[in-house]
C-alpha positions in Angstrom: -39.4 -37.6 -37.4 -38.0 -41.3 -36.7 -35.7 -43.3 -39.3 -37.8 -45.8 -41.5 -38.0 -49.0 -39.4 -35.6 -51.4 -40.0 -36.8 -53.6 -42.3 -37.3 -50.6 -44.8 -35.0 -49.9 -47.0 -32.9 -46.6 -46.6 -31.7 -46.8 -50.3 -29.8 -43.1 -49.4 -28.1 -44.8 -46.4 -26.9 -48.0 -48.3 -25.9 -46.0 -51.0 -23.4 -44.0 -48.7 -22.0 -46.8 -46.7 -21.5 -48.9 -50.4 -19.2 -46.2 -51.7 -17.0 -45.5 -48.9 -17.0 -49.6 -48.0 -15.5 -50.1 -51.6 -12.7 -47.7 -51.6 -11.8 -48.3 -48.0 -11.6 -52.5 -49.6 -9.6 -51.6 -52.2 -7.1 -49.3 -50.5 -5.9 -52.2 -48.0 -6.2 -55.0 -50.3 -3.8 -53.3 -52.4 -1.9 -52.1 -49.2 -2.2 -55.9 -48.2 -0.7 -57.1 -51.8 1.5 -54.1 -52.3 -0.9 -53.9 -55.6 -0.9 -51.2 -58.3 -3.4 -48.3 -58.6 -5.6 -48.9 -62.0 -8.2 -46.7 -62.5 -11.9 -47.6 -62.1 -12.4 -47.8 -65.6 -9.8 -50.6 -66.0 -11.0 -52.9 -63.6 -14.2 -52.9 -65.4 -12.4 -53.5 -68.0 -10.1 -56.2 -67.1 -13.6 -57.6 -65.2 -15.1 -57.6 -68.5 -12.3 -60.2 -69.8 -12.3 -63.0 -67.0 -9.9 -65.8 -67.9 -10.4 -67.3 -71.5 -12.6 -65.0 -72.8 -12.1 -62.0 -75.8 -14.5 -59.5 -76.4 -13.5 -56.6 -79.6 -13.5 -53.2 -78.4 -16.7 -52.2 -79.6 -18.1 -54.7 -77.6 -16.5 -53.8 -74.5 -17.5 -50.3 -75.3 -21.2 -51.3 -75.5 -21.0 -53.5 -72.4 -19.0 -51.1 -70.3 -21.6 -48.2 -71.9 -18.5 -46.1 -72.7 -18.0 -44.5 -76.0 -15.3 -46.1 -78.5 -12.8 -43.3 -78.4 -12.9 -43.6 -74.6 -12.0 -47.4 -74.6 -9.8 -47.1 -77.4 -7.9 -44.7 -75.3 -7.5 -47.2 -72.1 -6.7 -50.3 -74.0 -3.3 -48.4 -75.0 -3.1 -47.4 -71.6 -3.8 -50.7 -70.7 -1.5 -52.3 -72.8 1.2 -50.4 -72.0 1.0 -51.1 -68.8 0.9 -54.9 -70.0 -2.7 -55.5 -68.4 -4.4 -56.2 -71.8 -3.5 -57.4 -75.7 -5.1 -57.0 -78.2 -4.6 -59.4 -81.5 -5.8 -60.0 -84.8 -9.5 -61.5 -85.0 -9.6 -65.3 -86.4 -11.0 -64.9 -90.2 -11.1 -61.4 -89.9 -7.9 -59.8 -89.6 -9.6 -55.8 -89.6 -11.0 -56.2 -86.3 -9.3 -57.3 -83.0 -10.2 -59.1 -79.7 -9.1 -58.0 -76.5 -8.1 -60.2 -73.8 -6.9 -59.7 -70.2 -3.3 -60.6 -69.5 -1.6 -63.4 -67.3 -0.5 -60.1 -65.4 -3.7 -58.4 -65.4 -5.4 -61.7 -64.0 -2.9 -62.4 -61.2 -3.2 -59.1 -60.4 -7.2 -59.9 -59.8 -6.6 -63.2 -58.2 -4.5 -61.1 -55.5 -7.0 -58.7 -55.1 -9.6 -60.7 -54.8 -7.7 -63.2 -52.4 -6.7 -60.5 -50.3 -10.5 -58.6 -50.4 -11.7 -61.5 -49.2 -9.5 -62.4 -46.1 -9.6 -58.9 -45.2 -13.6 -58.8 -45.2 -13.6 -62.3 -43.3 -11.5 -60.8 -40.8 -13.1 -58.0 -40.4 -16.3 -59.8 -39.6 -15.2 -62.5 -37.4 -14.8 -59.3 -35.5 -18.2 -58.3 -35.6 -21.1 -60.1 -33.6 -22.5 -63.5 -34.7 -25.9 -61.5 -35.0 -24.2 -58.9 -37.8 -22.1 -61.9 -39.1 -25.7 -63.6 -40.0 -27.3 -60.8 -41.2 -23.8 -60.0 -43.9 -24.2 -63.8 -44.9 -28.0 -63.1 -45.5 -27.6 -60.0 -47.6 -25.3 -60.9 -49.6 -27.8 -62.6 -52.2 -29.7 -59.5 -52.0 -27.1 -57.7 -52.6 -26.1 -59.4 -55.9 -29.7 -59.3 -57.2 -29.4 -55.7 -56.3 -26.4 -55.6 -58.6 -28.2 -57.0 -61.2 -31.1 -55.1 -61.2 -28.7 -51.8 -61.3 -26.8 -53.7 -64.4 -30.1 -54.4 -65.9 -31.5 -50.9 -65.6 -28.7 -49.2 -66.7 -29.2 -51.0 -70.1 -32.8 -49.7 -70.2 -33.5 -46.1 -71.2 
């Protein structure tokens, strides 16, 4: 039996190069950086909060479809490791908002700044034939995103 032709999808073999692509990313952009380890949770977390935005930790619970206790537990983490504060919500002083720290930001910016000129690297290395096709799947790739996003807030 042959492979599915190639303009099937192999959602098993994307799947397994996806996983392994991210954690190889992350461990030299934070090599690259000389960036902390935070847990996978976190990130979302911290993701969850881009610049100028709050969210309470209900919501971020909800969003993140963790429970409560579990997000209550890594914004203490969190901010003790200054990468969140939490204050006192405008007019209504018994609930709080969460927002991402200056550190917790740069800390993004970095990564982000040094993901990318690591993957651009990377594929200047590559063939001008793979170099299209990356450039052409990455909208796919973010609808594909979405979808997942979308259907994991679906029963």
């Amino acid at each position: 039996m042959t492979g599915p032709e190639p303009t099937e999808l192999d959602a098993a073999r994307l799947a397994s190069v996806i996983s392994p692509l991210r954690r190889m990313l992350l461990a030299a952009a934070r090599a690259a950086e000389h960036l902390p380890e935070i847990p996978d949770a976190q990130i979302e977390i911290v993701r969850a909060l881009p610049r100028g935005t709050v969210a309470g930790p209900g919501e971020l619970a909800e969003r993140l479809r963790l429970s409560r206790s579990t997000v209550s537990n890594l914004l203490t983490a969190m901010e003790g490791s200054g990468l969140v504060e939490r204050r006192p919500r405008p007019g209504n002083h018994r609930h709080v908002d969460v927002l991402a720290t200056a550190k917790a930001l740069d800390l993004f910016d970095r990564f982000d700044l040094a993901s990318g000129d690591l993957v651009a690297r990377a594929a200047a290395t590559l063939p001008a034939a793979d170099r299209a096709a990356l450039a052409a799947a990455v909208p796919a790739l973010e609808r594909l995103r979405d979808a997942l996003a979308h259907a994991k807030d679906t029963p």
